[in-house]
N, C-alpha and C positions, 0 to 999 in steps of 0.2 A: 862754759863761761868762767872768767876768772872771777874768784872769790872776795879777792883782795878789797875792789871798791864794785862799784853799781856805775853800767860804765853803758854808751848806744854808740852805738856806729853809725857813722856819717857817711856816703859817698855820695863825691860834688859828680854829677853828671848835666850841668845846665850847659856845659859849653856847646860852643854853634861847630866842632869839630873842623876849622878852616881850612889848614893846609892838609890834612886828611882827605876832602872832602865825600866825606861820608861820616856815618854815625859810628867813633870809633867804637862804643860801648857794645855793640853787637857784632860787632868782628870777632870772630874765632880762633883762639888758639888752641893745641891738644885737645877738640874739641867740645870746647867751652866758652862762651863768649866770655869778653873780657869782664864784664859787671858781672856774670856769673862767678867767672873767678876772685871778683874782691868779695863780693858777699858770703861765699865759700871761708874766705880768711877770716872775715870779723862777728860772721855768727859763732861761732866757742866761745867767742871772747864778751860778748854782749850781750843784753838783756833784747836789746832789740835793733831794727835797722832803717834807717831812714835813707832814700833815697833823695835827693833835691837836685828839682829840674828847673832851666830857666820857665817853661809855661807848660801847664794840664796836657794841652796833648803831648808832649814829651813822653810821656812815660807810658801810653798805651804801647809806641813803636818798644819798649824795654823789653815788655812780658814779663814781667815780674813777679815773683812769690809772693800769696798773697799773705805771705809773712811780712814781709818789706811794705813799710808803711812810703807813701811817697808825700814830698809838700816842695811848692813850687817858691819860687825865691820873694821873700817881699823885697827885694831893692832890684827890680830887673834891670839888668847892666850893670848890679855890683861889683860883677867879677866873682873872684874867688873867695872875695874878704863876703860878697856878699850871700854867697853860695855857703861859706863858716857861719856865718851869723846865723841865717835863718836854719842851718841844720840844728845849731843849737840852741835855739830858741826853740825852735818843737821837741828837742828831746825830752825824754821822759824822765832822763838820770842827770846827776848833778855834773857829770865829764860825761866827754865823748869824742872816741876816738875820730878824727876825720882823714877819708883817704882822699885819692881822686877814683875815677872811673876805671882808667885806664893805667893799674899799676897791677900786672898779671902776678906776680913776685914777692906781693906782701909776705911776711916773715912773720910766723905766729909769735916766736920768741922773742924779739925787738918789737914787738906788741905790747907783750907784755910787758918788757922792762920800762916801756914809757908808762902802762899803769902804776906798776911800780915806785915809779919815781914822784910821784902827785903828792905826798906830802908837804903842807905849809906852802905850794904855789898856785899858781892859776892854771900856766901852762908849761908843760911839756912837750920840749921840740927839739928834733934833733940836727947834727950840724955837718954838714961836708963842706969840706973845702974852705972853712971859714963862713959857709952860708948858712940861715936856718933852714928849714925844708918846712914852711909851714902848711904843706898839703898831705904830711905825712904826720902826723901831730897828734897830742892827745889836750883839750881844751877845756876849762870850766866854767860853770855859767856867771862866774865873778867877769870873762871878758868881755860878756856882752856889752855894756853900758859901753865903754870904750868903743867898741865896733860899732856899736848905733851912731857914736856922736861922728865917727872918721866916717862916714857913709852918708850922714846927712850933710859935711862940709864936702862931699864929693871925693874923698882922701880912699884913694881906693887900694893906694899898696898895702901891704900886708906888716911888713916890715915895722912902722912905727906902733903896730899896737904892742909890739915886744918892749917897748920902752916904757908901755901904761901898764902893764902888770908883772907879775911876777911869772919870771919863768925859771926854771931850769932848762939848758942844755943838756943833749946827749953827745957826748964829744967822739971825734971819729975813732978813737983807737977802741971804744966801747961798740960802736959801731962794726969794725973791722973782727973785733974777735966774734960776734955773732953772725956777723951777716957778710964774709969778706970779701966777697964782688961788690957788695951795695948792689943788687939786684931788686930788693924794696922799694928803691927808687927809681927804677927803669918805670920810664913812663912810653905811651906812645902816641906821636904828633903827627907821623907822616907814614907813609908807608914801606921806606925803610927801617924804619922802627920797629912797624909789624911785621916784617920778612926774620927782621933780628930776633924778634923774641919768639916768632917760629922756630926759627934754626936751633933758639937755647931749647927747645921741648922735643925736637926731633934728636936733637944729643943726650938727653933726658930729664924731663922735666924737674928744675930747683924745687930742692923740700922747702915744706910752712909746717917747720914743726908744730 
C-alpha cells in the first residue's frame, strides 16, 4: 500500500455488459479473469477494495475475495457518475482510486502518481487526447455533494462535475513517459477488444510495476 495518503479502490462493475454480451468481468485473460486482474493492481495500493454492482445478485456471479467488500449502487441507472458516487460513499478512506472492471492494464506507477498529486484538490484525473478519463481517476469525498445533487437532477455525464470541484490534470506527455502505449486505458466492450488484449498477453503480458 502507498504511504503517501489513506487511499480504497473502487471498481465500477454494475454495467449490464451490452455489446459484449456476456459478463465482461469474468472473461479471462493470461488466465485471470478481468476483475481479478484489477483487484490484483489496486490491492498494493489501498487499504481496501470495494466492489459496486448495479444489484446483490451481481456479485455472487464475481466470486469474490472475501477481502473485497462489495455495495450495490444507490442511484440504479446512475451510470458511471453513479457507480463513482456510491463507491465513494462507502469508502473507508477520505480518496479513492476508481477503475472500471474491465481495464486488464492498470499501471501500478501512474497509480501512484495520481496519489501523489491529491494535494489542495478534490480530484485527480488524467487526460488523453484532450479528454479526462474519469473512470481511471483518483476522487475525494469533498466530490460527493456535487454528484448527489447532478444525480438527483438526472445530470448523469460525468464531465460537469470537473467544473464543481477542484481537480488537477494529469497531462499526456506525463502519461506517455510512464505508461507509453496508454495500455491503462485499454478497456473492453466487445469481443474484439478481448481477442486484442489476448493477443497483447500472448506476446507478453504489460508490466504494473
Amino acid at each position: 500500500m502507498d504511504k503517501s495518503i489513506q487511499v480504497s479502490g473502487v471498481i465500477l462493475a454494475g454495467g449490464a455488459s451490452r455489446r459484449l454480451e456476456k459478463n465482461k468481468a469474468l472473461e479471462r485473460i493470461g488466465g485471470k479473469t478481468l476483475i481479478e486482474r484489477v483487484i490484483d493492481s489496486l490491492a498494493p495500493l489501498t487499504t481496501e477494495v470495494l466492489v459496486v454492482v448495479g444489484r446483490p445478485e451481481q456479485a455472487a456471479a464475481l466470486r469474490l475475495p472475501l477481502s473485497v467488500r462489495v455495495v450495490s449502487d444507490r442511484y440504479p441507472g446512475g451510470g458511471s457518475l453513479g457507480g463513482i458516487f456510491t463507491g465513494l460513499e462507502a469508502s473507508a478512506e477520505p480518496w479513492s482510486l476508481v477503475v472500471a472492471c474491465d481495464m486488464p492494464f492498470l499501471n501500478r506507477e501512474l497509480l501512484r502518481h495520481l496519489i501523489a498529486q491529491s494535494s489542495n484538490v478534490d480530484a485527480v484525473v488524467p487526460c488523453l487526447g484532450g479528454q479526462p478519463e474519469p473512470l481511471h481517476a483518483l476522487y475525494s469525498k469533498a466530490c460527493l455533494a456535487p454528484m448527489e445533487r447532478m444525480l438527483r437532477a438526472g445530470q448523469l455525464k460525468i464531465a460537469p462535475l470537473f467544473e464543481a470541484v477542484r481537480v488537477r490534470y494529469v497531462d499526456e506527455a506525463t502519461i506517455d513517459r510512464i505508461d507509453p502505449r496508454h495500455l491503462s486505458f485499454f478497456n473492453i466492450n466487445t469481443q474484439a477488444d478481448l481477442e486484442e488484449a489476448r493477443g497483447y498477453f500472448r506476446q507478453g503480458p504489460p508490466a504494473s510495476p
